[in-house]
N, C-alpha and C positions, 0 to 999 in steps of 0.2 A: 756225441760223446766219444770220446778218444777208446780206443781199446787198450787194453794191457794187457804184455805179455807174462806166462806163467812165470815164476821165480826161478824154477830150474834151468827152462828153455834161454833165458838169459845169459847164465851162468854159463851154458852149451857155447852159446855163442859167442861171449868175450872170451873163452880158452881156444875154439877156432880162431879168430882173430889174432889171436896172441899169437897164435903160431903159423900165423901167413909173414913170409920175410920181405921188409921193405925192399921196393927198388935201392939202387946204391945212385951216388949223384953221376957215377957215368953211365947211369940206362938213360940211351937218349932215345926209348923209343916213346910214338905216343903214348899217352894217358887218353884215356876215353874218353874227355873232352876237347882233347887235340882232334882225334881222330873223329867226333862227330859231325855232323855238318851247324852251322849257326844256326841260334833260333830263329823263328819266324818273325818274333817281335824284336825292333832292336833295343840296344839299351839307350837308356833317355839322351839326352846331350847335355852335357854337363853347363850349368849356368856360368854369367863370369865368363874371363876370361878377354872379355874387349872392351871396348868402350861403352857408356850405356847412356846414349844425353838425355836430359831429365828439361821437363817443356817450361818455355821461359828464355831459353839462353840468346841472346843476339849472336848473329852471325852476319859474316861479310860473303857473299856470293861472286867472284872474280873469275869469269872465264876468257877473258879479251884483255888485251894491250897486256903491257909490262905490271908486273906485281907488287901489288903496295901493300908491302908487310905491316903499315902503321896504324890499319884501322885499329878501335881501342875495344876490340870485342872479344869472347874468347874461345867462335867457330869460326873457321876458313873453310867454304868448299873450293875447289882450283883445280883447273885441268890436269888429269894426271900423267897427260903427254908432255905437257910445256913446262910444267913446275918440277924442276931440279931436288936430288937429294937434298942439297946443299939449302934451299929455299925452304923446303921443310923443315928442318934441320933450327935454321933461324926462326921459323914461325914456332917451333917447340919452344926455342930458346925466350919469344915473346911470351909465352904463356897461353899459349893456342891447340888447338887443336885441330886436327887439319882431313878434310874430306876428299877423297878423290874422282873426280867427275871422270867417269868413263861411260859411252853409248854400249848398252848391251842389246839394244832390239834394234840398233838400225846400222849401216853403215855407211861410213864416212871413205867418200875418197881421197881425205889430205891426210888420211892417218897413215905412219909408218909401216903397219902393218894387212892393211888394204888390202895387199896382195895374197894374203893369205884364206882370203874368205870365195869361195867357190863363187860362179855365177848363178847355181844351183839355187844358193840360198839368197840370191838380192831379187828384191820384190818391186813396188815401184816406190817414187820418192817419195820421202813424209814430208815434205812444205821448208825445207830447209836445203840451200845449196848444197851440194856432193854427197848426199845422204838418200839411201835408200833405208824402208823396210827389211828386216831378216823374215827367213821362217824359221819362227823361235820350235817349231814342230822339230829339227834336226838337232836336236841336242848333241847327237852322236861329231856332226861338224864345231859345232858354237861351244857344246860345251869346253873342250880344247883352248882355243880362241881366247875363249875368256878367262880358264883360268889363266894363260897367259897374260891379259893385262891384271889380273887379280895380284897376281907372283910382282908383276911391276910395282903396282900400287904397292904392296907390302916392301919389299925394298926399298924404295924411297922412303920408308917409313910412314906414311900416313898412317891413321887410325879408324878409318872408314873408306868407303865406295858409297858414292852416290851412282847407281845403275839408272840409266835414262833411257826412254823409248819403252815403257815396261807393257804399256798396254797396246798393243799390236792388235790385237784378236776386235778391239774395238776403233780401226781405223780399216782402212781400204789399203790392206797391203799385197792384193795381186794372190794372199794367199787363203785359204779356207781355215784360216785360225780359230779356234773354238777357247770360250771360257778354259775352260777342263784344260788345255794345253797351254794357256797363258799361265795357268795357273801354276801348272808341272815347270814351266820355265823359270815363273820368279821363284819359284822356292827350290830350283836348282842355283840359281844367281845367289840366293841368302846364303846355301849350303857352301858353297865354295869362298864367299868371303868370310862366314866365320869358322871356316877349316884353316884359313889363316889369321885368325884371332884378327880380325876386321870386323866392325862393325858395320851394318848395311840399312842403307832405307832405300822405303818404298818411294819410288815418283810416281806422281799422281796414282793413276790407275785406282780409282776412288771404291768405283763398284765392286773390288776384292777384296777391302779393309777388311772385312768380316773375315775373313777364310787365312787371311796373311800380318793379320795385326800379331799374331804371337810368335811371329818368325822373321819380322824387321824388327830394328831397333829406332828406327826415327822413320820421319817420312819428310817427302820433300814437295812442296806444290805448287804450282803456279796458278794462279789467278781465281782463286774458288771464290772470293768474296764477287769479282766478278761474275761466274758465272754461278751462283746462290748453290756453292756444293761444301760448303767450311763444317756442315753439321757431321760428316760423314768424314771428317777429321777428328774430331772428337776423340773416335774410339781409341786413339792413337794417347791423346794426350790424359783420358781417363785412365789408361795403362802406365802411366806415367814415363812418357815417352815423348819427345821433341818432333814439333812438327815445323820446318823449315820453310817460312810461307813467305811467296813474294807477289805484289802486285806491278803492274805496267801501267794502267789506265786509270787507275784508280789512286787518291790520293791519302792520307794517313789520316786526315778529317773522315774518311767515308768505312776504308779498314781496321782500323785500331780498335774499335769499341769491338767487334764481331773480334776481334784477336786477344783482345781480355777476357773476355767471358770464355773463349776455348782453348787459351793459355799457348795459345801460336805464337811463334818467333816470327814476327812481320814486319817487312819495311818493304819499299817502293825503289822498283829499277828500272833503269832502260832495257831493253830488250837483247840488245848486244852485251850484256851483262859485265859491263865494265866497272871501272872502281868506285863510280857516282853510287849513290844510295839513300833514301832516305827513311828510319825508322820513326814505329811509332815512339813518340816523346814517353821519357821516363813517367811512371806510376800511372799510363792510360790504359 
């Protein structure tokens, strides 16, 4: 039950009031919530604000040769080192929407910026020429790093980051990466793309759906109907959220029924991920 103060004691206190004199608009000193320190909890993150794809959507996955603007789909993900303003630009102009592939757990030595990544943090390779492993543990290095291609990626205009190499802690990378740390890294990765109204999804990294599905906006996967992990994409697309799924080995007679029932955007690529493609057939 609320208490109530006596009638007089009120009265006391709105003529006190009355006669405390406002600051004037040049007192520029703090107010007592300048001057406090911030709360402990922060405030929520405002919804909105970027992109948000909704499960179903075909998309074209181009990371090799020259760029063909003409697929008739309405996602593009595309190198965000090799794909021009100007390419973007026209993919808006198509009616696209457009993803930006950048490596945030491993690194590459044909990227321009190469040079800026300490020896501290390259681990050994992950199965891909000029690409090592990070230790995603030094955020205090990477995090930098990345928002610098993040700031790229937004310039060019794109509307998302595709962040690749996310599960480190579950491969042999030379470092003693723990869940708990992979964990702190993607959802420093999600934090800095939609600090620039960038949309973000997860790559694979299957076994943290649970813990990360309310802080990407899509996901991205390669080969789960191969390897029988498509149920643990779900969570993704029950969220009603895109899940960007591709096979290599497998043909759209074997994936497409498993991508209906869990409303994945699938089709079939070569591995070198050029303009070839082939999805599953309309209403499967």
């Amino acid at each position: 039950m609320t208490r109530r103060l006596p009638l007089a004691l009120v009265l006391l206190l709105l003529l006190v009031a009355g006669c405390s004199s406002a600051p004037s608009d040049d007192d520029d000193r703090p107010g007592p919530d300048e001057s406090a320190p911030a709360p402990s909890v922060s405030a929520p993150r405002p919804t909105g604000g970027h992109w948000q794809p909704r499960p179903g959507l075909a998309w074209q996955w181009q990371l090799t040769g020259e760029l063909d603007p003409t697929v008739d789909v309405p996602v593009y993900d595309v190198d965000g080192f090799h794909v021009s303003r100007a390419q973007v630009d026209d993919l808006h102009r198509r009616g696209r929407k457009v993803i930006c592939y950048v490596s945030t757990g491993a690194w590459e030595d044909f990227r321009p910026d190469a040079g800026r990544f300490p020896a501290s943090v390259l681990g050994r390779p992950n199965g891909w020429k000029g690409e090592r492993w990070l230790d995603v543990r030094r955020t205090d290095v990477l995090g930098p790093l990345m928002t610098r291609r993040f700031d790229m990626c937004r310039e060019k205009g794109f509307d998302a980051v595709e962040p690749d190499n996310m599960d480190g802690y579950a491969n042999e990378t030379g470092f003693p990466l723990t869940a708990a740390q992979q964990l702190a890294y993607n959802r420093l990765v999600a934090r800095l793309a939609h600090d620039r109204g960038l949309a973000v999804g997860l790559k694979n990294d299957l076994d943290q759906i649970p813990e990360l599905v309310g802080e990407f906006d899509f996901a991205v996967n390669e080969q789960c109907v191969e390897f029988g992990e498509c149920e643990a994409l779900g969570a993704f697309t029950r969220a009603g959220k895109a899940v960007f799924h591709v096979e290599y080995d497998k043909g759209p007679a074997t994936f497409c029924e498993v991508a209906r029932k869990l409303g994945l955007s699938s089709m079939r690529k070569e591995s070198e991920l050029g303009t070839w493609r082939r999805p599953c057939p309309r209403g499967s």
